[in-house]
TORKOL-4160 file (C-alpha; in steps of 0.2 Angstrom, whole numbers, padded with zeros to 4 digits, m for minus):
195
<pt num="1" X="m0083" Y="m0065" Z="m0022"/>
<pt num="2" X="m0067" Y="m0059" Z="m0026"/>
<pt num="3" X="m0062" Y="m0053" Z="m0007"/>
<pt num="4" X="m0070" Y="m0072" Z="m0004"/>
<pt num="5" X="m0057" Y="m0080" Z="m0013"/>
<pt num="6" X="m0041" Y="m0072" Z="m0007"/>
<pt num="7" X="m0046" Y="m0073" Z="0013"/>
<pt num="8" X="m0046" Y="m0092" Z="0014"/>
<pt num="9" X="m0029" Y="m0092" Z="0005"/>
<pt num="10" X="m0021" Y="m0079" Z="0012"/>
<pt num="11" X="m0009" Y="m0087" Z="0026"/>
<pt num="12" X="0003" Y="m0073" Z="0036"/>
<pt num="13" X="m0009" Y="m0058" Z="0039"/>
<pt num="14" X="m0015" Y="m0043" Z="0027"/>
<pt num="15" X="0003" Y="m0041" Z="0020"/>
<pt num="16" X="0003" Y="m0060" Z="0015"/>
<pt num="17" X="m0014" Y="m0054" Z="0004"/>
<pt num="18" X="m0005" Y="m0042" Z="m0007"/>
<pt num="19" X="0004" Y="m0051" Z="m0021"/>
<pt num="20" X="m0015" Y="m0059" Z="m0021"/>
<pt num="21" X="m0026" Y="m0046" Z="m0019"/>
<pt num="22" X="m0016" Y="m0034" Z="m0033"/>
<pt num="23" X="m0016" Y="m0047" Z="m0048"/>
<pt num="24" X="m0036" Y="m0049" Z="m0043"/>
<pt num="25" X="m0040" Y="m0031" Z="m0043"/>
<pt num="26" X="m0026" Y="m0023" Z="m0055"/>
<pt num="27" X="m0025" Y="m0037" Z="m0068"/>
<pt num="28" X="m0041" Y="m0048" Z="m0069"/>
<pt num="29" X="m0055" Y="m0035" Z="m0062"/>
<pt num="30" X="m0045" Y="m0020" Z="m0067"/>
<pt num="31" X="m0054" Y="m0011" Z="m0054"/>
<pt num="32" X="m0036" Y="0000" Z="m0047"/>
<pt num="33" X="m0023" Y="0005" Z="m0056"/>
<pt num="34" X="m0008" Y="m0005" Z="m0055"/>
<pt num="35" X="0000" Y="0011" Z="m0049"/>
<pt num="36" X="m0013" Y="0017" Z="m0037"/>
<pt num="37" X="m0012" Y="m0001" Z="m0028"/>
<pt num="38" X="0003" Y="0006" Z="m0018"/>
<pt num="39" X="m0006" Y="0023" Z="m0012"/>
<pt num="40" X="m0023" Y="0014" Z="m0006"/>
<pt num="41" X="m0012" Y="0001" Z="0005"/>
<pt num="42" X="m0002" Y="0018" Z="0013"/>
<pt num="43" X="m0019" Y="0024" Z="0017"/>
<pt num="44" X="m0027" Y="0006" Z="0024"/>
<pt num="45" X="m0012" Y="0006" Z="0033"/>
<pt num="46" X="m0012" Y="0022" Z="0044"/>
<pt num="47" X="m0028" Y="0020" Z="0050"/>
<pt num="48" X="m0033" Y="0009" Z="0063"/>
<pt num="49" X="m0036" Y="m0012" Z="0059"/>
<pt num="50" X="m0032" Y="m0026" Z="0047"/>
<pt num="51" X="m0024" Y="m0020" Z="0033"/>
<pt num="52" X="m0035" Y="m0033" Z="0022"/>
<pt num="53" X="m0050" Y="m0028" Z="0029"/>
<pt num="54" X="m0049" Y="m0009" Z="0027"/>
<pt num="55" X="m0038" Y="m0012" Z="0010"/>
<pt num="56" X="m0057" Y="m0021" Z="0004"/>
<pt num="57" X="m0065" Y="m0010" Z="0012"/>
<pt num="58" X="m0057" Y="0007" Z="0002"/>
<pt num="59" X="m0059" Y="m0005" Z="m0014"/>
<pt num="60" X="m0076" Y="m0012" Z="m0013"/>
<pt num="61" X="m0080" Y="0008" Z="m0008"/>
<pt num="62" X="m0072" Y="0015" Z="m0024"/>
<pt num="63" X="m0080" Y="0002" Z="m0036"/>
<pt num="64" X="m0096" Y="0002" Z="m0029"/>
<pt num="65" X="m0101" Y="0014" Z="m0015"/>
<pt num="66" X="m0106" Y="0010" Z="0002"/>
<pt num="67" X="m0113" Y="m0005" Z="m0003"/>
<pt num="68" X="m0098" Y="m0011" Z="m0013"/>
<pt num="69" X="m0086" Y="m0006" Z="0003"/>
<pt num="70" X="m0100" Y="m0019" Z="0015"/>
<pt num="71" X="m0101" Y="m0034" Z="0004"/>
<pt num="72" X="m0080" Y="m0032" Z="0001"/>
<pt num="73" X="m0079" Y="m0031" Z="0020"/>
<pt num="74" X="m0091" Y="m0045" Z="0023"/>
<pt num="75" X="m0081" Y="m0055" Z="0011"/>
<pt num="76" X="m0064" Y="m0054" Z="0016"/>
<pt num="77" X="m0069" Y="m0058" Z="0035"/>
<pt num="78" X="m0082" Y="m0070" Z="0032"/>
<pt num="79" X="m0074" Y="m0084" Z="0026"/>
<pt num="80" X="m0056" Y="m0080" Z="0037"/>
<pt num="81" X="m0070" Y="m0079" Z="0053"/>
<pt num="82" X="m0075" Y="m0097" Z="0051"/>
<pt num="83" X="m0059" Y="m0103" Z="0046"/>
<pt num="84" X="m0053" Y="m0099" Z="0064"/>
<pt num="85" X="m0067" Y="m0103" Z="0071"/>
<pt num="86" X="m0068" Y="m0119" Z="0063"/>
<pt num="87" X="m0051" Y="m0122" Z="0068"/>
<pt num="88" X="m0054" Y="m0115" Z="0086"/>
<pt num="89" X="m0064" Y="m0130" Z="0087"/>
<pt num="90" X="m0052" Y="m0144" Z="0080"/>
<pt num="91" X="m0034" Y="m0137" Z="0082"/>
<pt num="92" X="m0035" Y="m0138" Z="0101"/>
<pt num="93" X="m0039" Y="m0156" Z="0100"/>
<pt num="94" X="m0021" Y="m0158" Z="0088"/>
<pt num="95" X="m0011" Y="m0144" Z="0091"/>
<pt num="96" X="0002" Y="m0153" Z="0099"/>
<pt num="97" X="0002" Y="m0168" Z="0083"/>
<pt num="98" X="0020" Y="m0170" Z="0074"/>
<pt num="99" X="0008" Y="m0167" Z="0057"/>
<pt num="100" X="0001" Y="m0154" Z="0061"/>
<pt num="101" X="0017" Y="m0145" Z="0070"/>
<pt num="102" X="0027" Y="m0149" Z="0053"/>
<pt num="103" X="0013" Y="m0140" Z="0042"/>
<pt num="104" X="0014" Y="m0124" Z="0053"/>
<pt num="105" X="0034" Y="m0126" Z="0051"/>
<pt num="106" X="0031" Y="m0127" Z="0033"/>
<pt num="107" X="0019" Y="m0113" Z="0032"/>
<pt num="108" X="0031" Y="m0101" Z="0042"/>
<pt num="109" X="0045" Y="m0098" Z="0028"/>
<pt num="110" X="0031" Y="m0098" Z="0012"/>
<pt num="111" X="0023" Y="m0083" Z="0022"/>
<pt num="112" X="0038" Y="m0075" Z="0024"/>
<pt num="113" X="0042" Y="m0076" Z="0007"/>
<pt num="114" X="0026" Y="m0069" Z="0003"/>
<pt num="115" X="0027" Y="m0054" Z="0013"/>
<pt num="116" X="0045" Y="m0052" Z="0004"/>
<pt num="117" X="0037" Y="m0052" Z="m0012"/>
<pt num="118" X="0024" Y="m0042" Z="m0009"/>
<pt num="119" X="0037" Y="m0027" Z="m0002"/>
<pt num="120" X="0048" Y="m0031" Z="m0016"/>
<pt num="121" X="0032" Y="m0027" Z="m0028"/>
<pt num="122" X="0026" Y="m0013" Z="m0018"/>
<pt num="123" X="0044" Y="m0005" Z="m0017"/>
<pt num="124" X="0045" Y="m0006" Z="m0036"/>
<pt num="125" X="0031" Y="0009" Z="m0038"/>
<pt num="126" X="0034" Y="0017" Z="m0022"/>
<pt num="127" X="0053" Y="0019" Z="m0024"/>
<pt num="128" X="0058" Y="0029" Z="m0038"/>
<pt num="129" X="0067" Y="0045" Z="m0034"/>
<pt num="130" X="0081" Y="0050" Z="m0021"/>
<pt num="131" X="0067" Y="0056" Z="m0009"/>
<pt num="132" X="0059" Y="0043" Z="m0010"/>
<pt num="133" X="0074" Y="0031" Z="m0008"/>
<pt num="134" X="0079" Y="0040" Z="0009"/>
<pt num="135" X="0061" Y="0037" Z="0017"/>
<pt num="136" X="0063" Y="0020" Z="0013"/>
<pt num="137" X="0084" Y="0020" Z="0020"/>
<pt num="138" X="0078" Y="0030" Z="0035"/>
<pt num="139" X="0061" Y="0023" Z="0038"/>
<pt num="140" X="0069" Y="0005" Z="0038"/>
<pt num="141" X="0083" Y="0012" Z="0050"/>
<pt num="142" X="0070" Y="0018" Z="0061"/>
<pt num="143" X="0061" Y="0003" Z="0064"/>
<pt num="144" X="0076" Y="m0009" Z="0064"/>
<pt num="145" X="0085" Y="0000" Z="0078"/>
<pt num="146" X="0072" Y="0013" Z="0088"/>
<pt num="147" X="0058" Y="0006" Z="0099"/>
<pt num="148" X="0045" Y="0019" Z="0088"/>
<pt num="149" X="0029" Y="0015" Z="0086"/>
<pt num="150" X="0025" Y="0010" Z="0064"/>
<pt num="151" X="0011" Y="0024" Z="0064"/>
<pt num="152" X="0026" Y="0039" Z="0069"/>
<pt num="153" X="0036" Y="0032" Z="0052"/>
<pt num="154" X="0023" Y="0031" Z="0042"/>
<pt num="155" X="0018" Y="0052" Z="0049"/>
<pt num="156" X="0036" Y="0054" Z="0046"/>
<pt num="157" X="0036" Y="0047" Z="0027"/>
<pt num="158" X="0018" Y="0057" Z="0024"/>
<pt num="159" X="0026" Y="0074" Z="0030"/>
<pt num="160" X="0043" Y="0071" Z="0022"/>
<pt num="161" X="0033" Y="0068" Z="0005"/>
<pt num="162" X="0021" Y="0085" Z="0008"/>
<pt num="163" X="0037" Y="0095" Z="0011"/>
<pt num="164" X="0046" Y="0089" Z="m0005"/>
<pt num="165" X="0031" Y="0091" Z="m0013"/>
<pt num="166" X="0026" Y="0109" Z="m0010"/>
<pt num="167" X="0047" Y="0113" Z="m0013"/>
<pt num="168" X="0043" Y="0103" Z="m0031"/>
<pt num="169" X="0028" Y="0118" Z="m0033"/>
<pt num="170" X="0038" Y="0129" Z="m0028"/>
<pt num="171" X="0051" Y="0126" Z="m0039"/>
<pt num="172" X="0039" Y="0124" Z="m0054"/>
<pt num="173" X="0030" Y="0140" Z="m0051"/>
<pt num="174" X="0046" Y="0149" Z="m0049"/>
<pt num="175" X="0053" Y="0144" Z="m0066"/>
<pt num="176" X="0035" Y="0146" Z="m0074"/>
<pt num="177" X="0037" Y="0166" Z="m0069"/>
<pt num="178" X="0055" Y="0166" Z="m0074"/>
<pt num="179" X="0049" Y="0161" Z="m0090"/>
<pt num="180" X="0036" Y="0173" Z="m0090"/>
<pt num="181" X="0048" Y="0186" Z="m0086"/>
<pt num="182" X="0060" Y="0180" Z="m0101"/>
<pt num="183" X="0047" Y="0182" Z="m0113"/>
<pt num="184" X="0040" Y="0199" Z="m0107"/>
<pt num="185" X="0060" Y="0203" Z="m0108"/>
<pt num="186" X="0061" Y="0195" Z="m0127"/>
<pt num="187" X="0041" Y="0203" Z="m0134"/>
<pt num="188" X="0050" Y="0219" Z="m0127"/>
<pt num="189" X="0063" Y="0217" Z="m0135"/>
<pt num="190" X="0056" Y="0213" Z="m0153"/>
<pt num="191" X="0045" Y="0225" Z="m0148"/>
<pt num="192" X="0058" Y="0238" Z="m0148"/>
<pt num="193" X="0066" Y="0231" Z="m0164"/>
<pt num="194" X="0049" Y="0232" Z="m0173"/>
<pt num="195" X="0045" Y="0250" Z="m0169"/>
């Protein structure tokens, strides 16, 4: 019900569904952290398809199994499915009326603000170090002003992100035996006191 009732709303595409979709499942259902809401759409997003379908998918698969990820499916398409189809039927017949033409005008800047939002939200728990900051900088460059494909940037923030990462292991497990060295130094040390 809940995938149900964000499809027919959801004007713009998956990215249009996020503000949506995060107060439904984070804040009333409390199915996802508010926190992991940002790591399920990275993975929805680099693999193939609609970023709401496989977003419910991943959800209705962590809440409730296979069955959970076929109903949540089934929900979010349903009701979008015979929507279009529904319009298919009547919009060719008005496309061209001045009403209609205005609504979609309308409908055009709410959409973008929207999907503005919902990066604006998104960017709030994905961007909070200087790391991250320069996948954003460099990732938005990137698209802006190279003809590259968004799968390559996304690759590029996933192997950025493993390579800081296992520096930040490395880091910790190399002041972790510095500490264990200086310890072994001080016992000795007392040690020889002691005796």
């Amino acid at each position: 019900m809940t995938f149900s009732l964000i499809s027919p709303v959801t004007f713009g595409g998956g990215y249009a569904m996020i503000p949506l979709l995060e107060k439904r499942v984070t804040e009333k259902n409390k199915w996802i952290k508010k926190e992991d809401i940002v790591d399920i759409l990275a993975i929805c997003q680099t693999v193939p398809g609609s970023i709401a379908v496989n977003t419910a998918s991943f959800i209705g698969f962590k809440v409730a199994g296979v069955p959970g990820a076929v109903i949540a499916t089934l929900g979010i398409i349903a009701p979008s499915f015979l929507i279009v189809l529904l319009m298919a039927v009547v919009f060719l017949g008005f496309q061209d009326h001045p009403i209609v033409q205005a609504a979609f005008t309308g409908f055009r800047p709410a959409i973008a603000a929207l999907i503005l939002f919902a990066a604006i939200r998104t960017g709030k728990s994905a961007i909070f170090d200087k790391v991250t900051i320069a996948i954003a900088i460099v990732s938005y460059i990137l698209l802006l002003f190279v003809s590259i494909h968004p799968i390559f940037v996304l690759l590029f923030g996933g192997v950025v992100g493993i390579l800081f990462g296992l520096r930040e292991k490395k880091n910790q497990a190399g002041s972790y035996q510095d500490e264990v060295i200086e310890d072994r130094r001080g016992n000795l040390v007392r040690g020889e006191k002691n005796s």
